[in-house]
Backbone bond lengths (Angstrom), bond angles and torsions (degrees), N, CA, C in turn:
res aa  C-N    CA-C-N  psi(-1)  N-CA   C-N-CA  omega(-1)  CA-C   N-CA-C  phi
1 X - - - 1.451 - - 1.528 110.22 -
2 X 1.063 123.67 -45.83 1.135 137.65 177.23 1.785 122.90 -47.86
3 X 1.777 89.88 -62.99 1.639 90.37 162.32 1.590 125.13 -65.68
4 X 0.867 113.47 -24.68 2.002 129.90 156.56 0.912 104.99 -20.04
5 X 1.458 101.64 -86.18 1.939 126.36 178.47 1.578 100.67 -40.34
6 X 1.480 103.09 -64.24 2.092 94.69 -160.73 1.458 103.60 -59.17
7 X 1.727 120.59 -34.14 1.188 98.68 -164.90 1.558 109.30 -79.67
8 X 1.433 128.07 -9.61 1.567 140.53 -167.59 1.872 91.39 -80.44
9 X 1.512 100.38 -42.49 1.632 103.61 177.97 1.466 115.06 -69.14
10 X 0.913 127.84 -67.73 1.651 144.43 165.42 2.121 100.81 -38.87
11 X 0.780 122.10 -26.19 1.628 117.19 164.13 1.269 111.33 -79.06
12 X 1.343 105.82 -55.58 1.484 114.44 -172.16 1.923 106.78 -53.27
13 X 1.115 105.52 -53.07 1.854 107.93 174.86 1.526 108.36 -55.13
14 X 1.712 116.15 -31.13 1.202 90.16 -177.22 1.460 142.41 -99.60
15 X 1.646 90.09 -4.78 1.930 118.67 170.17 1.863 81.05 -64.86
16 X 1.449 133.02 -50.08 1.532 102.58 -147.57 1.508 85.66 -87.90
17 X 0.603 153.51 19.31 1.750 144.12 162.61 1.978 88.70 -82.67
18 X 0.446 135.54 -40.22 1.765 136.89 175.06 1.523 108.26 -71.98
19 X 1.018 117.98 9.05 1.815 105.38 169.63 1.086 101.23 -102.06
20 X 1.030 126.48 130.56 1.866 141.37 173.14 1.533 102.48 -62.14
21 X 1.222 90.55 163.46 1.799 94.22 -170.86 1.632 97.79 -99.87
22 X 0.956 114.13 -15.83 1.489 100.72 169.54 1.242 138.72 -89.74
23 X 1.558 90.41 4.08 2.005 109.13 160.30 1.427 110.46 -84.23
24 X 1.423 117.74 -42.01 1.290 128.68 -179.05 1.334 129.48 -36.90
25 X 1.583 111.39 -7.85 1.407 100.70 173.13 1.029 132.53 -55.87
26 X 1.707 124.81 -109.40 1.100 136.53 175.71 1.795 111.68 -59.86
27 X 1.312 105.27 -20.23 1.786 107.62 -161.04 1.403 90.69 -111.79
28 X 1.492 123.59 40.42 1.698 115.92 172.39 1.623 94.81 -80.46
29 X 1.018 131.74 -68.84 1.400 123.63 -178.55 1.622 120.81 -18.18
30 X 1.347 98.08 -73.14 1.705 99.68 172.28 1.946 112.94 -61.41
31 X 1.040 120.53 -60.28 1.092 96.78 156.30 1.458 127.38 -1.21
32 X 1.353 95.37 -103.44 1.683 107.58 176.58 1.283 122.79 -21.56
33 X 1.543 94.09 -46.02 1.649 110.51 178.56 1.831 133.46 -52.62
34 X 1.492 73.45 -40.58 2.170 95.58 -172.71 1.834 75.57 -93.51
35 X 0.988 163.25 -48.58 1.323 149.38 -179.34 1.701 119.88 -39.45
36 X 1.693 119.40 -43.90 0.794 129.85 168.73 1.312 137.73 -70.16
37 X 1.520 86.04 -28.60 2.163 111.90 172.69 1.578 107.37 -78.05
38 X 1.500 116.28 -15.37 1.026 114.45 -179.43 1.163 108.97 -99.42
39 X 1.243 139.51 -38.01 1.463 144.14 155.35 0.981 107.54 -46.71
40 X 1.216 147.40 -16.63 1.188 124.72 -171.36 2.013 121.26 -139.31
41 X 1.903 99.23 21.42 1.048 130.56 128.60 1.529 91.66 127.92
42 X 1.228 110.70 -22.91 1.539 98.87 173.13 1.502 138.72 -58.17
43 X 0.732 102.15 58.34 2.128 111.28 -174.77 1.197 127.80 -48.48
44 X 1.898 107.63 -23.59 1.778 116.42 -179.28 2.005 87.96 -90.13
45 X 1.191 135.76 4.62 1.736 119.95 -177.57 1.808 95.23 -121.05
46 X 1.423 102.72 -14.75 1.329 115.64 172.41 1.813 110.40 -70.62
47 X 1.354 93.85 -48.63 1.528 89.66 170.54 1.423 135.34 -86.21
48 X 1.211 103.65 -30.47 1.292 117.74 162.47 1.446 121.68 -27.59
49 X 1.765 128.71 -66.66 1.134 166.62 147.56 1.861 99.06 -43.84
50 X 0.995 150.36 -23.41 1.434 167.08 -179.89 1.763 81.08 -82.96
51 X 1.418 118.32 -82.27 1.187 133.50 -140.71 2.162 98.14 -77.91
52 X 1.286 91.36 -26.27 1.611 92.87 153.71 1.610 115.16 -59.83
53 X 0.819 122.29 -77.34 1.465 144.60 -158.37 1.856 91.00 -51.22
54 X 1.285 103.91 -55.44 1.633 115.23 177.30 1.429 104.26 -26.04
55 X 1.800 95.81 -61.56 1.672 90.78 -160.48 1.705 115.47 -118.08
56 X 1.158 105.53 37.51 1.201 133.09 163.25 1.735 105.63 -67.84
57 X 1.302 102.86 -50.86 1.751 105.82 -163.12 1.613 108.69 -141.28
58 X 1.213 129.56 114.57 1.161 133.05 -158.51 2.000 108.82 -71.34
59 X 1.434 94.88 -13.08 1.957 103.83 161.02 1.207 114.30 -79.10
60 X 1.091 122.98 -25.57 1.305 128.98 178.94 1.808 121.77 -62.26
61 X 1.324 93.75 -28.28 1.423 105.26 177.98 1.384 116.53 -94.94
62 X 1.561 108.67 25.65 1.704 112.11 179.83 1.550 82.89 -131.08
63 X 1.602 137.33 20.10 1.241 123.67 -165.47 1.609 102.11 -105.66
64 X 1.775 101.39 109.73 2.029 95.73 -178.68 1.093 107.39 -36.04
65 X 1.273 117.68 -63.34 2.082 131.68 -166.50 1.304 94.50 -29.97
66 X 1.540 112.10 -87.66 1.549 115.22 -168.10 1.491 109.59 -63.17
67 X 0.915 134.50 -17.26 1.699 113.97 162.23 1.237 112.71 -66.50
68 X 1.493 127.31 -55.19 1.362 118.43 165.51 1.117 141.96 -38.92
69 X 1.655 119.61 -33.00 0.851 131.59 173.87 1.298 125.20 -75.00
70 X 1.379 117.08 -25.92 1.443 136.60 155.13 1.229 126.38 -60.34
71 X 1.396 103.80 -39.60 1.801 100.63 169.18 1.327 93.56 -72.19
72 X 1.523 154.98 -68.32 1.245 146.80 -126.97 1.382 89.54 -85.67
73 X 1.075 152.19 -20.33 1.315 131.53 170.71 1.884 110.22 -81.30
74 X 1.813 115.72 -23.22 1.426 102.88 169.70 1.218 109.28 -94.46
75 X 1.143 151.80 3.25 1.176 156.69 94.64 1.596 131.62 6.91
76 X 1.404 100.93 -53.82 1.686 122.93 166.49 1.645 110.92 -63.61
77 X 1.215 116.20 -61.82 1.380 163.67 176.07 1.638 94.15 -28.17
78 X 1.864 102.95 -63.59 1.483 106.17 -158.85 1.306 113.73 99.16
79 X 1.483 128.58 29.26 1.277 125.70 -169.29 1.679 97.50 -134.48
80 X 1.515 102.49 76.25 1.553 115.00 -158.00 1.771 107.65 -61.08
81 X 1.246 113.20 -58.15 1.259 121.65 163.69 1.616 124.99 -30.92
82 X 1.531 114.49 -43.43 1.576 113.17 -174.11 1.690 88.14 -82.51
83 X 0.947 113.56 -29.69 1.577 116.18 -157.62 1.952 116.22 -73.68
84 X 1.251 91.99 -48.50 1.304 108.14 164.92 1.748 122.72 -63.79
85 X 1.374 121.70 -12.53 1.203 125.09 -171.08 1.383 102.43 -110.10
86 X 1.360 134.19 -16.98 1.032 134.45 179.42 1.690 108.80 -83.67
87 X 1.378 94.92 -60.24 1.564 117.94 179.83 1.789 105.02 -39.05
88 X 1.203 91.57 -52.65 1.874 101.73 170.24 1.174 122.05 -60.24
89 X 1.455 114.67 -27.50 1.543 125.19 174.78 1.495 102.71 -62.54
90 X 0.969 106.66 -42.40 1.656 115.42 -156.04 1.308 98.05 -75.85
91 X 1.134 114.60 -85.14 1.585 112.24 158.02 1.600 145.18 20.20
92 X 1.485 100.50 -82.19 1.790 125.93 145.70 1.474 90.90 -30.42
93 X 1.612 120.04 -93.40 1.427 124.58 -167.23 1.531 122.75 -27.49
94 X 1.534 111.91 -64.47 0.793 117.41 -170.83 1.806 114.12 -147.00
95 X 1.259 122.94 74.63 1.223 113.49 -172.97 1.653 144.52 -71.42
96 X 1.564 102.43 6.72 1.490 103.44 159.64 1.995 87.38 -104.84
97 X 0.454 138.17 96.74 2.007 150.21 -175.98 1.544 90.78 -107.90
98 X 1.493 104.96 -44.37 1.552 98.00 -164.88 1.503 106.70 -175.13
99 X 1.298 119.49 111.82 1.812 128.57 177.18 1.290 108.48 -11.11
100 X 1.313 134.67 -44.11 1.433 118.56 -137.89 1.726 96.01 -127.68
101 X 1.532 115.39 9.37 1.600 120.11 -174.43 1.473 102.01 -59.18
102 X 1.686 120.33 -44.63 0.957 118.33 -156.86 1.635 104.09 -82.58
103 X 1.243 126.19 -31.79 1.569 125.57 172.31 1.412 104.28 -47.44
104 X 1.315 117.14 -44.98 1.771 130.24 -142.67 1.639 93.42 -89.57
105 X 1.677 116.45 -27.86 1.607 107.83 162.85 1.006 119.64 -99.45
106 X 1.516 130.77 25.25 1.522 143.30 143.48 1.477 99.59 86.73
């Protein structure tokens, strides 16, 4: 039980080491929030809260981090099409965004 927790804790620290600091403004809370839903397997409340933050701020939707992070949750999901277009978004922007973007667009 114990290692459960550390390893549920020890994920959770390391999805938020992956939020860009230029999401972090006003939408650090949710952030954090869809970070934790995603750690901890929920990916459709993960995006949900993603897809807040999206359209909260019209900069936000030029942000690699959170595009990536949006594909990897439709990605999770099985929703190859939304997933792949985002992931690609991110990409264009910024293509080291994150080690594993380029595995995750095959």
């Amino acid at each position: 039980m114990k290692k459960a927790i550390l390893f549920t804790l020890l994920s959770f620290l390391f999805t938020l080491t992956t939020v860009n600091a230029t999401t972090l403004g006003k939408d650090k809370l949710k952030m954090l929030k869809a970070a934790g839903m995603y750690s901890n397997g929920d990916y459709e409340g993960a995006l949900r809260v993603y897809k807040e933050v999206y359209n909260d701020d019209k900069q936000n939707q030029k942000d690699p981090e959170l595009l990536y992070l949006m594909g990897r949750c439709y990605l999770d999901l099985n929703r190859t099409t939304e997933a792949v277009e985002f992931l690609e978004n991110a990409y264009k922007i910024d293509p080291k965004v994150d080690k594993e973007l380029t595995l995750r667009l095959g």
